[in-house]
N, C-alpha and C positions, 0 to 999 in steps of 0.2 A: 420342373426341376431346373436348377440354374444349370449351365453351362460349368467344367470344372476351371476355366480361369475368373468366370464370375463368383464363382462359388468361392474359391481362395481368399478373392477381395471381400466378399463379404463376409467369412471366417475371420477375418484379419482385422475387420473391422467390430465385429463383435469382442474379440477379443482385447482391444484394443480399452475397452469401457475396464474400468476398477471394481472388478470382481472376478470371482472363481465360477468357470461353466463348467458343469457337467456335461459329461458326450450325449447325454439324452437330452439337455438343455438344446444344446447346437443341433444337431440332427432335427429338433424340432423346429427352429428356426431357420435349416436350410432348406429342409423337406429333404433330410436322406436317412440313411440306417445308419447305426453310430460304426459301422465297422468304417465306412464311407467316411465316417469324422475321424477317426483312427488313421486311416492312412490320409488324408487332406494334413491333421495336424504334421504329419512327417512330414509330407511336402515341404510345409511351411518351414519348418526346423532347417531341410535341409538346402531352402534361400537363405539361411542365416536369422531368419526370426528364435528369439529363444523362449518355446510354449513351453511352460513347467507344468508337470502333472503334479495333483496333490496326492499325496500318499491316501489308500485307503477311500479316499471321498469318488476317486477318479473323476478329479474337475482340473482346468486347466486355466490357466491365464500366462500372460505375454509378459516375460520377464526383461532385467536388463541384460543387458549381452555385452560381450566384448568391443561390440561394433555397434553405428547408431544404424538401423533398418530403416529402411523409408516407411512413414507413416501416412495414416487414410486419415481425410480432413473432410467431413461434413462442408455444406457452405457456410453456414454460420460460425463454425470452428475455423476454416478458413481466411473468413475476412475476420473475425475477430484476433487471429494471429497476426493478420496486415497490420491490421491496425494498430496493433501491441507496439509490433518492430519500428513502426514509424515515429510511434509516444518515444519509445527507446530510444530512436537517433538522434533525439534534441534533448532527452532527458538530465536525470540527477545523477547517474551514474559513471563516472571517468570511465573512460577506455573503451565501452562498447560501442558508439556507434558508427565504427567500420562496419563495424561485424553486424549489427541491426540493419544496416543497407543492404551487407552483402548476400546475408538471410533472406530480407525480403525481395532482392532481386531474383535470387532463385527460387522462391514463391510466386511470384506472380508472373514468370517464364511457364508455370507447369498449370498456371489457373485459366480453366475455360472461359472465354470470352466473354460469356453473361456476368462470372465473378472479376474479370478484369474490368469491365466496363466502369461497374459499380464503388470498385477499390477506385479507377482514375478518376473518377469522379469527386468522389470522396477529397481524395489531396487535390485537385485541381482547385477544389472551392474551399481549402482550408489553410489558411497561414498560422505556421508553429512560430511561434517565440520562444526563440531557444533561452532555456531557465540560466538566474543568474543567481550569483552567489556561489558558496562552497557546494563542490561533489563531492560524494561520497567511492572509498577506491571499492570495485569490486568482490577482492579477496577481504576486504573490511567486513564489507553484509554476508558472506559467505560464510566467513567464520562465525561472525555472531550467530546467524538462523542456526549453526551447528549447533553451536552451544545449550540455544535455548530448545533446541528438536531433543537434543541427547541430556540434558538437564547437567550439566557441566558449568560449575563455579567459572566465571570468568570474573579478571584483572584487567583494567586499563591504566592507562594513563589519560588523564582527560585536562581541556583546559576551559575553564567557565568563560561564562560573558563578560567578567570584568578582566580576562587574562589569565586567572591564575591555574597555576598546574597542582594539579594533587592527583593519587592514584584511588582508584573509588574496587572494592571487593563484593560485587553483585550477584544474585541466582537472576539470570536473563531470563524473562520470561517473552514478552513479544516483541516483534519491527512493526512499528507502522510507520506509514507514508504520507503526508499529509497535500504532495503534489510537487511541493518546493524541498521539502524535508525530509529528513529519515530519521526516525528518532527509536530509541529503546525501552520500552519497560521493563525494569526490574527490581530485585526487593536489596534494596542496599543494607549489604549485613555489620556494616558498619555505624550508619545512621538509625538501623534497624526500623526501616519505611521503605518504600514503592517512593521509586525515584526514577524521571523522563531524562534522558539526556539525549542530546544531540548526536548523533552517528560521524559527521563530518568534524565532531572534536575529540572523538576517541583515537584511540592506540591501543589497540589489543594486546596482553600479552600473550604469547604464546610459547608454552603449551597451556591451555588452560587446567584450571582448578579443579577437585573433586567435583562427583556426582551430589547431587540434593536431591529432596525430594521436595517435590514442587505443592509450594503452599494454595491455598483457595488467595486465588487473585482477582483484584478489581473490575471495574468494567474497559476496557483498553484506551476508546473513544473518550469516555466521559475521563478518566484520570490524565491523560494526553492532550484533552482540551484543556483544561487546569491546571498543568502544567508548562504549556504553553503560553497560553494566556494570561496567566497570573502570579500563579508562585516564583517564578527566579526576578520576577520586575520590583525596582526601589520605590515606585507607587501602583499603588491597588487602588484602583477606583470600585467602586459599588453605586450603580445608576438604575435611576427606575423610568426605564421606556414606555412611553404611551402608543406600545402595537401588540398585538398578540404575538404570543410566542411563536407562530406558525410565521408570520409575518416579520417579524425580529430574526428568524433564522436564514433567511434571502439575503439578508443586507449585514447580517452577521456572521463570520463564518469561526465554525470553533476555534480557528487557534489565534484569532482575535478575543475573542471574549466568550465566557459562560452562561446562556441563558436561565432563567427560573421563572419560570411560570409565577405569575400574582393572582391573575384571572383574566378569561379570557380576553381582555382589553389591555393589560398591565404584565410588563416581564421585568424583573432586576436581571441586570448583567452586571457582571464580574470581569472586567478585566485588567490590564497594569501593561505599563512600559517605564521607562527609566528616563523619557525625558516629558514631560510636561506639554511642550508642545507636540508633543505626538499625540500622546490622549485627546486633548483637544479637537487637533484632525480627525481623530479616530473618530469621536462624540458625535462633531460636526456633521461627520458624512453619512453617519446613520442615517439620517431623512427622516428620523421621528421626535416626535416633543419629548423631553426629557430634563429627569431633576438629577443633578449630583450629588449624590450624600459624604461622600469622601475619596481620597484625600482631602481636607481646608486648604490644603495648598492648590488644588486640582480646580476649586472655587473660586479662591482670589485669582488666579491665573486665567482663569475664564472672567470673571466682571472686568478682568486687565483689560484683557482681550479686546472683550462684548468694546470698552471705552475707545479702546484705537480704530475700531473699525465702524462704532459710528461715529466719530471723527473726521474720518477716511471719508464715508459718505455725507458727512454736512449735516447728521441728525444732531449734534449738541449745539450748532451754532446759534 
């Protein structure tokens, strides 16, 4: 039988998991009699933990409280928190990373020496490149995940790629992240479509809009690559890669372009920018053989190309 300050912590930590325990659950996981779990739960209550019984089931789980409690960190929960706070301090996010430092400095004050080690090590051999471009403000992503958690019509103000301001009336459905970006899906009840926008060119209004009831939505990943990748760009390319699509996805990442499978040898991707010489680049740096089907301008501007640069090397002379 544990010792009762061991016993605590390990109550605590049980509790700690997303779900409801029964006292005969705990008791058999601490090896005591549930009267033993009845009064440990008080203890715990009365450091400020707040264990809520369930009416009638007599199960229990760790609620929120007034206050934040110290919590029990597994090692792998532990360095995978390190690690978060450290992604954070160079991140996409405005305004956190004091506060992602100051986190992780008092984590790694209270981590036994085997997880300190292994955490200094870690950063010792890793250089961040702090992300560029537009962040996103925290109360920005905050309010949105409400929205789309509580199923709340939300209004912005947004401004597109080419500048322009218009106010878009959406059901928000998810945030994804793509590493550099923060972007939303939702079903624009305007347009009446599943439309990606950028998070860094929103403006929320606030108070948001009515409740919805949330429709059967797309697949997140695959409509966010394609939206990304393709639809807001003034050319659309459609190229047919000589690699397999396993292959093609290494050296293509979705919010560059969309793959499709031809056969296992052969993938068409999908993708679009606004300026000509970027596709190009894009094309280029693939590192596989490949035919352009369109744009025709996306053609001529490659044979342009293909002529200046063997030129450059002395191949037409």
């Amino acid at each position: 039988m544990l010792e009762t300050s061991a016993r605590l912590l390990r109550l605590l930590s049980l509790l700690q998991t997303p779900r409801d325990w029964t006292g005969a659950d705990l008791a058999r996981q601490l090896d005591i009699d549930v009267r033993t779990v009845r009064r440990d739960i008080q203890k715990l209550r009365d450091l400020g933990y707040p264990v809520h019984a369930t009416p009638g089931a007599a199960g229990y789980r760790l609620g929120a409280g007034a206050k934040l409690p110290p919590l029990l960190l597994d090692d792998d929960e532990a360095i995978a928190v390190a690690i978060g706070l450290r992604t954070a301090a160079s991140g996409t996010v405005a305004g956190i990373e004091d506060s992602s430092l100051r986190a992780l400095a008092k984590l790694e004050q209270v981590l036994p020496s085997r997880l300190r080690h292994r955490i200094s090590a870690l950063h010792s051999a890793t250089v961040t490149v702090p992300a560029s471009g537009p962040v996103v403000d925290p109360d920005v992503l905050t309010a949105i995940a409400a929205a789309c958690r509580d199923h709340h019509r939300l209004r912005f103000d947004y401004r597109s790629h080419d500048g322009t301001d218009s106010t878009r009336d959406i059901e928000p459905y998810r945030l994804a992240h793509t590493g550099r970006r923060w972007y939303l899906l939702g079903w624009d009840t305007d347009r009446g479509d599943w439309r990606t926008y950028r998070v860094d060119r929103m403006r929320p209004r606030i108070p948001t809009g009515p409740r919805f009831t949330p429709r059967e939505a797309p697949d997140v990943a695959e409509r966010l690559s394609h939206g990304v990748s393709t639809a807001p760009y003034r050319y659309q390319a459609r190229i047919t890669v000589h690699a397999s699509p396993e292959e093609a996805a290494e050296r293509i990442p979705p919010t560059v372009g969309v793959i499709e499978a031809v056969d296992p040898h052969t993938c068409l991707v999908r993708t679009g920018s606004h300026s000509l010489d970027e596709l190009a680049v894009y094309i280029g740096l693939f590192g596989f053989r490949f035919e352009v089907h369109e744009p025709v301008e996306l053609v001529a501007h490659l044979r342009a190309l293909a002529g200046r640069i063997g030129d450059a090397c002395g191949l037409r002379r």
